[in-house]
N, C-alpha and C positions, 0 to 999 in steps of 0.2 A: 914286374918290369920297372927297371931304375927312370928315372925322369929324363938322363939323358938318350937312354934307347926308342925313348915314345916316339913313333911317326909323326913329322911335320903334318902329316897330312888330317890325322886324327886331334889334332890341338885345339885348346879351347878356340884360341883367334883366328884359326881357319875356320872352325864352326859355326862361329858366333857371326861371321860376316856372313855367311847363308840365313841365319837368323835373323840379322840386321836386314837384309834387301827383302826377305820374305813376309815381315809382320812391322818393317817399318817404310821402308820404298812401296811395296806393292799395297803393306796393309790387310785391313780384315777384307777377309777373302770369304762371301758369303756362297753357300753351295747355287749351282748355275751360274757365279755371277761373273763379268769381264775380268775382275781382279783374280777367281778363279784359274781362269786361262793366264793371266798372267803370271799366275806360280807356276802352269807346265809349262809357259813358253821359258820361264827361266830354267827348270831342270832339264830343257830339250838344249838350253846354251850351253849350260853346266857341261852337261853329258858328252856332246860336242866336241866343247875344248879339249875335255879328255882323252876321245879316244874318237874317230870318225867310224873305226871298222865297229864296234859292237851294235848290235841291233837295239832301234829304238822303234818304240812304237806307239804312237798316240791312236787309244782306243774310244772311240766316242759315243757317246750315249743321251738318251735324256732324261730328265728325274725333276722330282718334286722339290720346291726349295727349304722344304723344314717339315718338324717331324708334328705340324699341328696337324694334319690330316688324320692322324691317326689314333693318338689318345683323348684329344677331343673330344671327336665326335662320337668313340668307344661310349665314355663317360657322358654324354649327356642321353644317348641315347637309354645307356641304363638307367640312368635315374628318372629319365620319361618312362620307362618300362614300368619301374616301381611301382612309380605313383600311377601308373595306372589297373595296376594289381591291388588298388588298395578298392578298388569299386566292388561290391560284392557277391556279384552272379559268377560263379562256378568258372563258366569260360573266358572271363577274362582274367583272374587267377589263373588259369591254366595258362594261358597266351603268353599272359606276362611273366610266370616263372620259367617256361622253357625259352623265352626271349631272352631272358637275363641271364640263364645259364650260358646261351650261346654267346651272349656277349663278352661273358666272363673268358671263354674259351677263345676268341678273336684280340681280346685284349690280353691276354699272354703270347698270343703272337706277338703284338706288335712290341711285347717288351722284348723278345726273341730276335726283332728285327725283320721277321716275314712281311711281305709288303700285304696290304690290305686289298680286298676285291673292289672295293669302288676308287682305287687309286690308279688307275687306267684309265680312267675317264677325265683324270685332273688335271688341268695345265701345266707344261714341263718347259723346262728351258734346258739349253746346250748344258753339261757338262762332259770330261775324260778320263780316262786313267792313262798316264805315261809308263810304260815298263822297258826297262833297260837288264839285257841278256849281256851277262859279262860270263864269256865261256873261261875255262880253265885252262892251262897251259896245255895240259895232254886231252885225253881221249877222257869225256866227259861220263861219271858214272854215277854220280848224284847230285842234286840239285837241294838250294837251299832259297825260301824267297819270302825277302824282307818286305815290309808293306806298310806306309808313313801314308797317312790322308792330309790332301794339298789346302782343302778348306779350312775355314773356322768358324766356329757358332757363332750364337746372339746370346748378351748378358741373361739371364735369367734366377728368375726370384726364386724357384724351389731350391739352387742350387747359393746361395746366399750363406755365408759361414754362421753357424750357429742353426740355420733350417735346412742344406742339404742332406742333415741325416737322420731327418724323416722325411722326407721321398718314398721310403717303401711301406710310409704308414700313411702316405698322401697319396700322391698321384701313382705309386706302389701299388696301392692297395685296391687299385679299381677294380682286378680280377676277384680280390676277394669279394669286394661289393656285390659284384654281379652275378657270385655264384651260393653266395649265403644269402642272398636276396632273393634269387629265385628260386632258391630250396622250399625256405619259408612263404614264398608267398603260392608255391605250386602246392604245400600239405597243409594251407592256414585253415581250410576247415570255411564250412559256414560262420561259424563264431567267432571270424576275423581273427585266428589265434595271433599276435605277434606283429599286432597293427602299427603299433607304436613305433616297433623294432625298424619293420620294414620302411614307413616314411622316415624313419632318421637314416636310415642307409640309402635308400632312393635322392634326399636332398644332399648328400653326403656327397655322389655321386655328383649332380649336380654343382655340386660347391667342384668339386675336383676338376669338373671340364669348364669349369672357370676358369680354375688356376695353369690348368695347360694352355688355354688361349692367352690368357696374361702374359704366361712363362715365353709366349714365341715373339711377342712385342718388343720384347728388349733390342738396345740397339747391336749392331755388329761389331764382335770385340777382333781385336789384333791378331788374339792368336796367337804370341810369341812359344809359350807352354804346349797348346796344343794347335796346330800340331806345327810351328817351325822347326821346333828343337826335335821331332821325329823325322822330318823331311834334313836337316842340316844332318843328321847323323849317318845316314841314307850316302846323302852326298860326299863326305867325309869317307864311308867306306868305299866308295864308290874309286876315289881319288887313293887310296890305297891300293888297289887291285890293280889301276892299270898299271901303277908301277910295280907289282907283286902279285901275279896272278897264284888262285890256289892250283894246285897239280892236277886234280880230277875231278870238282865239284864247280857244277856251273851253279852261277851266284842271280837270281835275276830281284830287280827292285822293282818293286810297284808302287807307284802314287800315285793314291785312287782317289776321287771326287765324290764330292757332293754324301761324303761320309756321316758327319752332324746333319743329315736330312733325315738318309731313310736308306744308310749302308747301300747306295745303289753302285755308287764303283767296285763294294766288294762284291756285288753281287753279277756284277757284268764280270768280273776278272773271273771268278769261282764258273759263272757259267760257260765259258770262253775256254779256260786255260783249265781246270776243276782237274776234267778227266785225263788229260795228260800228265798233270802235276799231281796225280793223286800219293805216288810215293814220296813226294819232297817234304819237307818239312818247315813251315810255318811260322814268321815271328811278326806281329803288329807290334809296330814304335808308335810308341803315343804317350805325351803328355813326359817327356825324359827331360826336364829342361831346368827341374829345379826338385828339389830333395834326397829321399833314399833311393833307389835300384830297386824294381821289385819283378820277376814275375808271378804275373796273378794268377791265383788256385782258382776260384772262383771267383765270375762278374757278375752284376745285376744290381737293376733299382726297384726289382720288385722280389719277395721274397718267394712268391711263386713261378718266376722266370729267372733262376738262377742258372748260367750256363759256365762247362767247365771246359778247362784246355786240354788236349791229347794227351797222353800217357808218355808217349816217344820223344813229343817235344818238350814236354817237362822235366824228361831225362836228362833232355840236352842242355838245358839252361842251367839245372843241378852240377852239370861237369863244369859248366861255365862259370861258375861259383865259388866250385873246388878248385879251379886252376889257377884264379883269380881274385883271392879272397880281397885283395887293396880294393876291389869295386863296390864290397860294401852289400852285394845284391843276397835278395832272399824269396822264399816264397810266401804269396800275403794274400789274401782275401779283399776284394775293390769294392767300393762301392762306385759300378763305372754302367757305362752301356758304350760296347762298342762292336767293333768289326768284326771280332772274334764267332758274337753270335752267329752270325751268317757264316761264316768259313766251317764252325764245328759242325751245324746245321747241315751241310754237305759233306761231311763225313772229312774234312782237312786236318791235318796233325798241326793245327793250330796252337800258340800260345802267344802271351801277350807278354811285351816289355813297358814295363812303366814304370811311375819316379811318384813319390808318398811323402808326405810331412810327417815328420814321428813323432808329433805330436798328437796333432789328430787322425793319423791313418788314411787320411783322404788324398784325393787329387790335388795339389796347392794351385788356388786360382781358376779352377773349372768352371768353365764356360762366366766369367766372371769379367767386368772390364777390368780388372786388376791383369789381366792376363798379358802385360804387355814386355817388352823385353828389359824394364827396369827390374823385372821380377825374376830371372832369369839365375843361374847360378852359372856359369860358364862349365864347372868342375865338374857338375851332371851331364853335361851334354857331352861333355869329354868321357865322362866313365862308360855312357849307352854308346857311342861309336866303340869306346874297347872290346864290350862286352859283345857289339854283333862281332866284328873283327873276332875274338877269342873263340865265339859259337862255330863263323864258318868255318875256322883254321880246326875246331877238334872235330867236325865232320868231316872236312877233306882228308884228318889224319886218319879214322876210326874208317874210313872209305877206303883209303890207300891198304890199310890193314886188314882189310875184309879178304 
């Protein structure tokens, strides 16, 4: 596509001023928090001006404000387990190895994004998900739906450049802790086989659910990266459509809340909308705000909670690639934790759109206070609006075709 046929609407500087009011006006937008609502009240104004007839809808819920409830308390309680299998009568060995197994097993949920069973018990505060139904010009015969989270995390130390990529040999590694730990300490024998072994993995543990309560201390970043530049791209296609609606594929957007907690707006949208939208097809924007194009083969920060995207929507993004080679995009392997795991988890033809440093493969900026909009590439945020624009238009075509 020449430079001069590009849609005003999809332009770096119409973008970027979605960017600008969202992680610079509003600011870091912690999950639950007033600034929160303040990113839906603005996509409810956005949406508004656009178009009064499409349906909008603020979905509400409540959720935990960060993801310490859950790896924390995983990890300390294994490492009390441990050390407490190192005592030598028979049944406490036993107690502690089938404890630590099961923790092992609870702590690959939570890398999964499952919520936890004593997280109903926890203090919640307000958050939403806004979703906007932008039907088709005709008689609607497939649906496609995009999904940008309104929040933004807190700085944190594991994800620090230079020490984000060992994460899966850190705070990664807790499943492992807790299930090689409790192997050994449920077959150590009278003779304490593996004593040694087991308090350096128990303390290990320990050390870990330190470094997860440290890592939620950080202060609240902007956000520009993740996710402004998935929510402006969102808007941007958004602003295309009502001038150019697709023929038969209704388009619907979701931005969901309280995402960097504990995936609870995906998991209200999935639980809500799941079963009707079970044949649509799926795209998470996150973090498109500054380097390469990518959708992700594989996500995860633990090597034993590694989770994939759907087969159908990976087809899709592959045509989007081929159509479109100036975008640059490819498929890559993340080292990420997101939305994705909960939508696959429910059986969704999920995939993820994301942006990579090709230098070191990572997220640029994640969950980092560098995340702000000085960081920004205008030219990515422009290429992830083409590239949904490209996706819906070869569905609505490959739909008309059907």
């Amino acid at each position: 596509m020449s430079k001069q046929a590009q849609p005003v609407e999809l332009s770096a500087e119409q973008l970027m001023a979605h960017v600008q009011h969202l992680s610079v006006v509003i600011g870091p937008r912690h999950p639950t928090s007033r600034a929160e609502r303040e990113a839906a009240a603005y996509i409810h104004d956005v949406i508004r001006q656009l178009d009064g007839e499409w349906e909008l809808v603020n979905q509400p819920f409540r959720s935990v404000d960060g993801f310490r409830y859950r790896i924390a308390p995983l990890a300390a309680l294994t490492g009390i387990s441990l050390l407490f299998g190192l005592r030598g009568d028979r049944r406490s060995r036993l107690i502690s190895g089938l404890m630590s197994i099961g923790l092992s097993m609870l702590s690959r949920d939570a890398f999964l994004t499952r919520p936890a069973v004593w997280e109903s018990w926890l203090p919640r505060g307000e958050s939403q998900n806004v979703i906007v139904r932008i039907p088709p010009r005709g008689e609607s015969k497939r649906r496609l739906v995009f999904v940008a989270h309104m929040d933004s995390g807190v700085h944190r130390v594991t994800a620090r450049p230079g020490i984000v990529q060992q994460l899966p040999r850190t705070l990664g590694g807790i499943t492992l802790m807790g299930l090689v730990g409790g192997v050994l300490t449920a077959l150590s024998g009278r003779n304490r086989h593996w004593r040694w072994l087991r308090a350096l993995i128990g303390l290990s543990a320990l050390g870990a659910a330190g470094l997860a309560a440290a890592d939620e201390m950080g202060q609240d970043i902007q956000g520009a990266n993740g996710n402004a530049s998935g929510m402006a791209a969102l808007l941007g296609l958004a602003a295309f459509l009502h001038r150019k609606p697709l023929d038969s594929t209704e388009i619907v957007l979701a931005f969901t809340g309280s995402a960097t907690a504990v995936a609870t707006g995906a998991d209200a949208l999935a639980t809500t909308y799941g079963g009707d939208w079970k044949d649509a097809l799926w795209v998470v924007v996150n973090n498109v705000g500054t380097g390469e194009l990518c959708w992700v083969t594989r996500h995860g920060i633990s090597p034993y909670a590694y989770y994939h995207p759907h087969p159908e929507a990976v087809a899709m993004m592959e045509r989007v690639a081929n159509a479109r080679p100036d975008l640059g995009m490819m498929g890559k392997s993340m080292l990420t934790m997101d939305e994705i795991a909960l939508l696959r988890d429910r059986s969704l033809r999920a995939v993820a759109l994301m942006a990579y440093d090709r230098v070191t493969g990572l997220i640029p900026n994640w969950r980092q206070n560098s995340d702000t909009i000085h960081a920004i590439t205008p030219g990515t945020v422009e290429r992830a609006a083409h590239a949904l624009l490209t996706a819906a238009q070869q569905v609505d075509r490959d739909t008309r075709a059907s």
